[in-house]
N, C-alpha and C positions, 0 to 999 in steps of 0.2 A: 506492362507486357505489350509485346507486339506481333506483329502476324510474322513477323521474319525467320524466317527455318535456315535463310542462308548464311546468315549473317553478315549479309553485304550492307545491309540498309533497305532492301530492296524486294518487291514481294517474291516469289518461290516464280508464276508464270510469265515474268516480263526481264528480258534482259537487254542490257544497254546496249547503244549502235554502236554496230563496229567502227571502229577509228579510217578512216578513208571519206567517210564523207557523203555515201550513200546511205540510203533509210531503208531498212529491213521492209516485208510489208507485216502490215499490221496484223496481229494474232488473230487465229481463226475462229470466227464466230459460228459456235455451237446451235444449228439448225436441225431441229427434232420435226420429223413430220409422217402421220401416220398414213403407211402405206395397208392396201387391200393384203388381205392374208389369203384371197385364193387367186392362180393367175390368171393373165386376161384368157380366154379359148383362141383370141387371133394370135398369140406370140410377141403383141406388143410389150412394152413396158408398161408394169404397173402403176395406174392412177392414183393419187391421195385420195384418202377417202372424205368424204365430206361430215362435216359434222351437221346434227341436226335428227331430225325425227324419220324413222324408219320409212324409206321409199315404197311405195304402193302402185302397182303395176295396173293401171283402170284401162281396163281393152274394154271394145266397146259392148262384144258377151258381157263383161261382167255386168256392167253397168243398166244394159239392157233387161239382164236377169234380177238384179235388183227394185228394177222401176216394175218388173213383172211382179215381183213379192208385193211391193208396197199396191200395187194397184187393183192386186184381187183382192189381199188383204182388205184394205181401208173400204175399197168395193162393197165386201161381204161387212163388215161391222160398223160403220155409220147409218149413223138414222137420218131420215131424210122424209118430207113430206109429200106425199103424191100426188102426182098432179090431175090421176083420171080416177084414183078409188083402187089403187092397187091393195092385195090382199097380201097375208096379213096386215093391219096394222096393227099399234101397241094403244094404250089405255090413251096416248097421247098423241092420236093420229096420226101415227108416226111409223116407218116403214124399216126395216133391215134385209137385207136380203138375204143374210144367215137366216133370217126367220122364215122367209118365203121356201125358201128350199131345203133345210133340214140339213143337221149338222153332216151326214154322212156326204154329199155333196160338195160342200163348205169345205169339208176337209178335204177331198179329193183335188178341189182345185187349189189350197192352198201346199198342197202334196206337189201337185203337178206345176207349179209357177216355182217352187223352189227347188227341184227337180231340171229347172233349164240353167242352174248354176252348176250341176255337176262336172260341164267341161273344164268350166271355172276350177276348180278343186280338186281335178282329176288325179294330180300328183300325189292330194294331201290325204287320200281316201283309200290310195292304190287298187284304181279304176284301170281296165284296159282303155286305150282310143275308140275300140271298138263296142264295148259293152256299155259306156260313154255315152258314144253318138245312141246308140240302140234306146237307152232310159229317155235321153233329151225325144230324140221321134218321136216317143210313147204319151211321152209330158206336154210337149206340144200338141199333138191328136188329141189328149184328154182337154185338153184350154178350149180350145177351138168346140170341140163335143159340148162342155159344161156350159161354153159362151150360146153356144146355139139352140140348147134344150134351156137354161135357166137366163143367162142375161139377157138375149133379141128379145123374149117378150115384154120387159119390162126396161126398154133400153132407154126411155125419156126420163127414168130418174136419176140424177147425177150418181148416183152408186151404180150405175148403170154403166155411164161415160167410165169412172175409172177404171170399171172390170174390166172394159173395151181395151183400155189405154193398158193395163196391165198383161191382158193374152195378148195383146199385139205387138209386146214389152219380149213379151216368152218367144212367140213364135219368130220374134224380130233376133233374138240373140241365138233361138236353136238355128235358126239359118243362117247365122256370120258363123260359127263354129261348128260349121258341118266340114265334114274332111273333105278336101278337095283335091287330093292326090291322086291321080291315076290306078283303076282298080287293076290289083293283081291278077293276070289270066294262071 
């Protein structure tokens, strides 16, 4: 048995050159290539899409807002030794600053540091621009307040440094994501 449907000798997608003594050009090679399935917004032609792991937009809010999570966070729940007799300690000399200031605190700032991603999300949450920016203010003022009633006095323990490093993280990303568009009269 053979592949021949023509019954030329010959396969079905290739036919001989014509008699004159030129060369046909060679059969068209089959080029599959995935294009984007929404168009560009300038009107250009659409780009191939790349293959690989789903693209992640890091502005520097986000990122900012993130290093603010992790820094009150790890702040408030590492244990750490004191260097002057800070209070409480644990059985093991040992210091936290959730412990020093009571979880209602604790939670307020870890409220308020993840509260400076909301511009971040703004889309996925369906947040106004405006009620947006109003929570971030709020969230920042609270960082700043909790830093200055609970962290400045005990600012020589490295949970200390990173509470620092985290409001500064918050207050650093509600201020690239403040609107800066001219207010409407």
């Amino acid at each position: 048995m053979s592949d021949d449907t023509t019954g030329q000798g010959t396969p079905p997608s290739w036919t001989p050159p014509p008699p004159g003594g030129s060369t046909p050009p060679p059969p068209p090679q089959h080029e599959y290539q995935v294009v984007q399935s929404n168009p560009d917004p300038t009107g250009s032609t659409p780009q191939p899409a790349t293959k690989g792991g789903p693209n992640v937009n890091l502005s520097p809010e986000i990122v900012l807002g993130i290093v603010a999570v992790l820094g009150v966070v790890l702040g408030l729940v590492l244990k750490v030794e004191p260097k002057f007799g800070a209070s409480p300690t644990t059985s093991d000399g040992k210091v936290k600053l959730w412990d020093a200031m009571g979880w209602p605190w604790s939670i307020l700032a870890i409220v308020a540091a993840v509260a400076t991603l909301v511009p971040a999300v703004r889309g996925a949450i369906n947040v106004s621009e405006k009620l947006a920016s109003t929570i971030t203010m709020v969230a920042a003022a609270a960082l700043v307040f909790w830093w200055v009633l609970f962290v400045l006095p005990v600012i020589s323990l490295s949970t200390g440094f990173l509470a620092t490093v985290g409001v500064a993280a918050g207050v650093g990303a509600v201020w690239l994501s403040r609107d800066t568009s001219p207010a409407e009269s």
